[in-house]
Each structure stands twice: as structure tokens, then as C-alpha cells.
N, C-alpha and C positions, 0 to 999 in steps of 0.2 A: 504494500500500500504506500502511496508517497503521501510525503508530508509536504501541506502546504506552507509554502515560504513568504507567504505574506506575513505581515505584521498584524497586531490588533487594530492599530490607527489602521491602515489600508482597509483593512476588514469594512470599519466602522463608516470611512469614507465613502466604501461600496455599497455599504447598505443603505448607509443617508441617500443616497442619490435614486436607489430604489426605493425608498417611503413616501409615503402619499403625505399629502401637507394633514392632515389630520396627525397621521402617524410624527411627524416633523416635531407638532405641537406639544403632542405629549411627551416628547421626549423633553424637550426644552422646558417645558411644566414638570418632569422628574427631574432633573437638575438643578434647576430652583432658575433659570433663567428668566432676567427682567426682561421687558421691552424698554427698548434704547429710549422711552421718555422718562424712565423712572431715573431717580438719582441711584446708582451704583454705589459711589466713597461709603456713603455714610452705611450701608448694610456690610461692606466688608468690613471682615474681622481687622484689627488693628496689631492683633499677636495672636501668637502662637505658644497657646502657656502664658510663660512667663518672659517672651522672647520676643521683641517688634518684629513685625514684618519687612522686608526691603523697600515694598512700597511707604508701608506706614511714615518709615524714615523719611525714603523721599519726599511724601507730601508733609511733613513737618520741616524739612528743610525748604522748601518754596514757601510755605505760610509764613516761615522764621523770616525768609528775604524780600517777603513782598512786606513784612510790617519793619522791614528795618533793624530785627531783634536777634540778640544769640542765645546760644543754648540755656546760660548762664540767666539771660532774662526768661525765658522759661522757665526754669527752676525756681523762681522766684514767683513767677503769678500761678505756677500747680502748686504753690504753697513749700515748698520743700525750704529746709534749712540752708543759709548761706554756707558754703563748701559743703554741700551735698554733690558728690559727682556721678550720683547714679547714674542721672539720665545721659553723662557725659559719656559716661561708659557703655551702657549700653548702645549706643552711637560708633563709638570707636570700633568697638569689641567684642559687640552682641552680646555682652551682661547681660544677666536675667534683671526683673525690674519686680518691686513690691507691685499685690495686685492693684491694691488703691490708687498707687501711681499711675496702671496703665488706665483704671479707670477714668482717673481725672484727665489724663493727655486726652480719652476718648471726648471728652466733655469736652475739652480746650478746641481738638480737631475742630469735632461738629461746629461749635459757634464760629471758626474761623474758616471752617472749610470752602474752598475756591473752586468756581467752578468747572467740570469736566475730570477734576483729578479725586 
């Protein structure tokens, strides 16, 4: 018997192209897929654990440069004590982060968050 040498992607690619748009839909509704009117940022997760995401970072580093601020000023309005380097760290070096912290960045994001990212 031979084995097929396709990949799963290939597979999956093959079969999308055969589904009927009903078929299309429910797949994208098992996924948890938005329509491209809803706001995306704010449903993604921000971490993983106790670990930011690559995006998360990025879009904390663009809301940091559009209001002019550094890390060091954030630390400061999520509350955190002066020479607390958590958030530095987890930045640099993918440090874990207490969970309250990540909750409060989540809260910071939201009210800051820019549109499209």
C-alpha cells in the first residue's frame, strides 16, 4: 500500500477547496473565526501562562511610541513599585510576569489599544 506524501496542510487545503460554502462556514464557526468587522486585538489572549505573547509585546511597544512613553512609564501607571523590573524583563527575556500584572497590562492594552493591531 503506499503512503500518501502529502502533508496535513495540503490535505486540509484540498478539502477547503472541495467544501461547499455552508461546509466553509462551519468550519470557521468551529474555530472561533471572526468576520473581519469585529475587533480581533482585544479577544486575543495577551499570554500564554505567565509568558507575553510576541504580538502582545509588539502592540505594547507601538502604544508605548505613539504616546511618547517607556517601559519605565508603564510600570509606573500599572501601578508597580519604582525599580520594579519585571515588566522590563519580561521584555528583554520572556520573564514570567505576576498574574495581576498581566491582568492590569490587559486593562492598560484595551483602553489604549490602536486600531487594526
Amino acid at each position: 500500500m503506499k503512503k500518501d506524501g502529502r502533508t496535513r496542510l495540503e490535505k486540509l487545503q484540498r478539502s477547503w477547496t472541495k467544501a461547499s460554502g455552508e461546509e466553509r462556514r462551519q468550519f470557521l464557526e468551529w474555530i472561533g473565526h471572526r468576520p473581519s468587522g469585529e475587533a480581533a486585538a482585544a479577544a486575543d489572549p495577551i499570554a500564554s501562562g505567565r509568558y507575553l505573547t510576541p504580538r502582545t509585546i509588539d502592540r505594547v511597544r507601538i502604544v508605548l511610541a505613539q504616546r511618547s512613553m517607556t517601559l519605565a512609564d508603564l510600570s509606573t501607571e500599572l501601578g508597580l513599585r519604582p525599580g520594579d523590573l519585571s515588566l522590563a524583563r519580561a521584555f528583554a527575556r520572556n520573564a514570567s510576569l505576576r498574574l495581576r500584572l498581566i491582568a492590569a497590562l490587559q486593562r492598560w492594552l484595551e483602553e489604549h489599544a490602536t486600531d487594526g493591531f
